[in-house]
N, C-alpha and C positions, 0 to 999 in steps of 0.2 A: 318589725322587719330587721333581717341584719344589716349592718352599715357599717363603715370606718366613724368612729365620734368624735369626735373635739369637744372637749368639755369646758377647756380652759386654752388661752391663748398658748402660744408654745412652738416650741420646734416641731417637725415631723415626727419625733421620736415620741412625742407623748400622745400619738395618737394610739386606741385600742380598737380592737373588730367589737361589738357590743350590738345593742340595738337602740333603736329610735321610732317613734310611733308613726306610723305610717301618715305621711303630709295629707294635709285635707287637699280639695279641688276647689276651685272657684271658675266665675264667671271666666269663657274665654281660654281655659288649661284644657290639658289633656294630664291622663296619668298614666307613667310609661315604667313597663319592667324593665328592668335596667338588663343588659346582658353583659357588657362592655362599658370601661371608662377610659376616656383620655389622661394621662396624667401631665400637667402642665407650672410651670414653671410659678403661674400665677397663684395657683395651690398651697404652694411655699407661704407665700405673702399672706394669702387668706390668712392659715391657722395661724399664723401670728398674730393676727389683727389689725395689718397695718393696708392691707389692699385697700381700693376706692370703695369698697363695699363692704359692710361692715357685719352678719348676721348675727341674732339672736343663738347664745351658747345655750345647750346642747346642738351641733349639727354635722351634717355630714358633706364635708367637701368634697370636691368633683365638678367639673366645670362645663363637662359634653359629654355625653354616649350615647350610646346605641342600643335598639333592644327593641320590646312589641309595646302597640299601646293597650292597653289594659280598658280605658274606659278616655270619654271626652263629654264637656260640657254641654248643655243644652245649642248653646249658641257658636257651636264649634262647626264647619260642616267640610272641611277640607281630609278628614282622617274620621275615621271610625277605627274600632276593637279589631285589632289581630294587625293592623298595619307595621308594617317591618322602618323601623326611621330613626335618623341620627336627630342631635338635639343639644341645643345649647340653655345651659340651667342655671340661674345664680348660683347656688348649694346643691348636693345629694346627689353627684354623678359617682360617689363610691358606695352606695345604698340597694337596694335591691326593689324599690320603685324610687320615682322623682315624680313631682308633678311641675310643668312649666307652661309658658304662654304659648299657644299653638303657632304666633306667629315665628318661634324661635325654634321648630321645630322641621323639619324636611324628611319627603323621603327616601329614605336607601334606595341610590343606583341600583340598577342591575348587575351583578355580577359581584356584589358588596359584600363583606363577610361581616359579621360586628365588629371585629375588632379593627377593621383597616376604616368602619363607619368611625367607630367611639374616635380614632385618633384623628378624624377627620375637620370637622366644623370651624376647633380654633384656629389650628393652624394655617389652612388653606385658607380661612378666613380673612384672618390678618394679615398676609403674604397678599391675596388679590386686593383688599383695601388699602394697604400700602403702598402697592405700585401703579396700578390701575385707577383710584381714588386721589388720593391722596400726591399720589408722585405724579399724576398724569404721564405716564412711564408710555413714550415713544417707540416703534417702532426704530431700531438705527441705534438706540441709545445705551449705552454700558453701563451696567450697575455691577458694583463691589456687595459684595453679602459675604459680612463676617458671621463668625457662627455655623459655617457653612455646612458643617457636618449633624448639626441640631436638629430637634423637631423642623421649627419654624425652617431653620435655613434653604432646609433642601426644598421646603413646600415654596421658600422664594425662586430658588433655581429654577425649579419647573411653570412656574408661575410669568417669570421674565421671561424666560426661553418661551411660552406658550404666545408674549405680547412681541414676540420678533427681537427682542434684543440681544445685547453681546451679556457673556456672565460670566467677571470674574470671581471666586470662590475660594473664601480664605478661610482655613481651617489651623489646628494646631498638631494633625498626626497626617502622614500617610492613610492610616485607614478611614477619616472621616475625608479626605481629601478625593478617595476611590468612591467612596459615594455620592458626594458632589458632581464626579466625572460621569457619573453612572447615569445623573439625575440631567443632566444636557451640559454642565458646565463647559466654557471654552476657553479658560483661561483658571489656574491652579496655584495660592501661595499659599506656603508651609507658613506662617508667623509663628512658629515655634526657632525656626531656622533661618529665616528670609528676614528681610527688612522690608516691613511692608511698602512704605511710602517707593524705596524704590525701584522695588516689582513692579508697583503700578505705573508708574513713572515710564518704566520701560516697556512694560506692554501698551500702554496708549498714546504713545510718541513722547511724552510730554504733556499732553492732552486734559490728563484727568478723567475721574469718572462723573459721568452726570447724575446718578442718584446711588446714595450708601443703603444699603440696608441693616441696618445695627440693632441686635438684639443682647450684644456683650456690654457695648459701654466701657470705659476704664481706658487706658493710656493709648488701645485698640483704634478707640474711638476719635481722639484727637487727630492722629495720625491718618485715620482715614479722611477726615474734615479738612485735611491738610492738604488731598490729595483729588481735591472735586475739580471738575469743569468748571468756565464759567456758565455762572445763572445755576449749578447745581442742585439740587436737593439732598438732604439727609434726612432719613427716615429714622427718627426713636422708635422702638419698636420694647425694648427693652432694658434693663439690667445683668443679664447674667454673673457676671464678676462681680456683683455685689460695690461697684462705683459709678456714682452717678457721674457724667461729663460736664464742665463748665468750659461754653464755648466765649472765644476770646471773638467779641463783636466788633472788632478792627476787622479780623480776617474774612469775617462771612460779608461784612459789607465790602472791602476791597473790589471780591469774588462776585458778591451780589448772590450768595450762596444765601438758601434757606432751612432754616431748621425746623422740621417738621413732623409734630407731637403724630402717635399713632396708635388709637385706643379705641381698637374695635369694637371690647361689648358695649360702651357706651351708645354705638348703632342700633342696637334692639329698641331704645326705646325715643332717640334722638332721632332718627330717622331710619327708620325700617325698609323703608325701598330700597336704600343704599345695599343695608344689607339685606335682604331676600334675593337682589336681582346679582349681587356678585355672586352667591350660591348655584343663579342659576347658569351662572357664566362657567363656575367650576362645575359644573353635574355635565355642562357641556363637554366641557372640556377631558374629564374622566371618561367618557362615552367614545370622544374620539381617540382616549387610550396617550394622553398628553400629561397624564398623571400616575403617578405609581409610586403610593403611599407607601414611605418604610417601618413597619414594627419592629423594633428589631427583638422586643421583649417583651413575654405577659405572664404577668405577676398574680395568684390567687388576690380574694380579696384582702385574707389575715396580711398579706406582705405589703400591703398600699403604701404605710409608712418607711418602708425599704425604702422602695421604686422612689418616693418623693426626693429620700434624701440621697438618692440615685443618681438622680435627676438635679436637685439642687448643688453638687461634689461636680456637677460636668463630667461623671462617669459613663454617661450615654450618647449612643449616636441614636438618629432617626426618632420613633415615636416611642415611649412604653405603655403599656395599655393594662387595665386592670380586668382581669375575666371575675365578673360579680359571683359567677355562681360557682368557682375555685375555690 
């Protein structure tokens, strides 16, 4: 089958389009034509070798898409052949089938195209287990999401905004900042031009925010932690600037503020209700039109390693998505 390969650990650059044998099936999987892949942040990490997860070289990265299923397990009974469904996979969402565990699998909404499925699973994912899970994110409550112009970010905007909260929304341009605004945000900082701590400062009296949502990390980071409610939360979510945060643990005890890790594929297999029933909070939520995923870009397969290093530069707003059979 064709695929994007990794042969050897590396940058995005050394990935080639090539082929890879078509993955076996076992107990429990389905095996799905790919049509659509998410490209994600975590991709990056993969083909270096440094992610939580570590696969067998030769292989094909890709983290969620979307497509038909081709065939399922004896003991599968939830999906049969021809079913239309997105999907979240260890490996091989840039490949032209995947095979994964059924439980990690869902069906495309109605009204779904692939590629607004393929960019869907991680992100909205992670954004509902982060603030709904994990933040226990009130009703009344204002959360900061930096990034805000990002895959993730804007899938937090709409995400808080769908659980009643205020959303400020800090980006680095104008244009990822118009998207933010688009996505329900109700409050807007340029940290390219503003001084973040005190923007915020000013928009919430003095107040502070009750939970961060951080997928940047780096001097971002500190400054936002700086600027919590008391009893706060701050969500890890990620790196994107390539520096990890050391928080000063005077400050969060002062505050009684909490630092709180956020690592959703680890729900497949740690606790699966967790994640199956956010899924099905988001498919609600899409249905009643509270979600409106942004592609802004789709990449044939041969440019995968583009998009990645597209995506890891913070060249992009919203989602980018790989069309498998481009």
């Amino acid at each position: 089958m064709r695929a994007i390969v990794c042969e050897n650990w590396g940058d995005p650059d050394t990935l080639k389009l090539g082929e890879l044998p078509v993955p076996e099936m076992g107990p429990g999987q389905v095996r799905i034509r790919m049509r659509a892949a998410g490209v994600n942040f975590a991709d990056t990490v993969l083909v270096r070798g440094h992610y939580q997860e570590k696969p067998e070289l030769p292989f094909a990265p890709g983290l969620e898409g979307a497509g038909e299923i081709l065939e399922v397990a004896d003991d599968v009974t939830d999906f049969k052949p021809g079913d239309r469904v997105m999907a979240v996979v260890s490996t091989g969402g840039f490949a032209e089938e995947a095979v994964c565990n059924a439980a990690t699998v869902f069906p495309m909404p109605e009204g779904m195209d692939d590629a607004t499925a393929a960019a869907f699973p991680v992100a909205y994912g992670t954004s509902h287990l982060a603030l709904a899970h994990r933040a226990n994110l009130q009703p009344g409550e204002t959360v900061l999401v930096l990034g805000a112009g990002g895959g993730v970010g804007l899938t937090a905007i709409e995400c808080a905004k769908a659980m009643g909260a205020t959303v400020i929304a800090a980006a680095s341009s104008a244009e990822k900042l118009a998207l933010a605004a688009d996505r329900g945000a109700d409050h807007l900082i340029n940290y390219t031009d503003d001084d973040l701590r005190a923007e915020i400062k000013k928009l919430t009296d003095g107040h502070g925010v009750d939970v961060v949502y951080d997928p940047v990390g780096g001097d971002l980071a500190q400054a936002a932690m700086r600027s919590m409610a008391w009893c706060g939360r701050f969500l890890v979510i990620g790196f994107a600037s390539g520096d990890v945060p050391q928080f000063p643990g005077n400050y969060l005890l002062v505050k009684n503020i909490s630092i709180v890790g956020v690592y959703w594929g680890a729900y497949r297999t740690r606790d699966p209700e967790v994640f199956r029933n956010g899924f099905a909070e988001l498919t609600r939520w899409w249905d009643e039109g509270k979600l409106k995923p942004h592609v802004s870009q789709i990449f044939p397969l041969a440019d995968a390693p583009k998009a990645l290093a597209m995506l890891e530069g913070r060249q992009s707003t919203g989602r980018l998505v790989i069309n498998i059979d481009g």
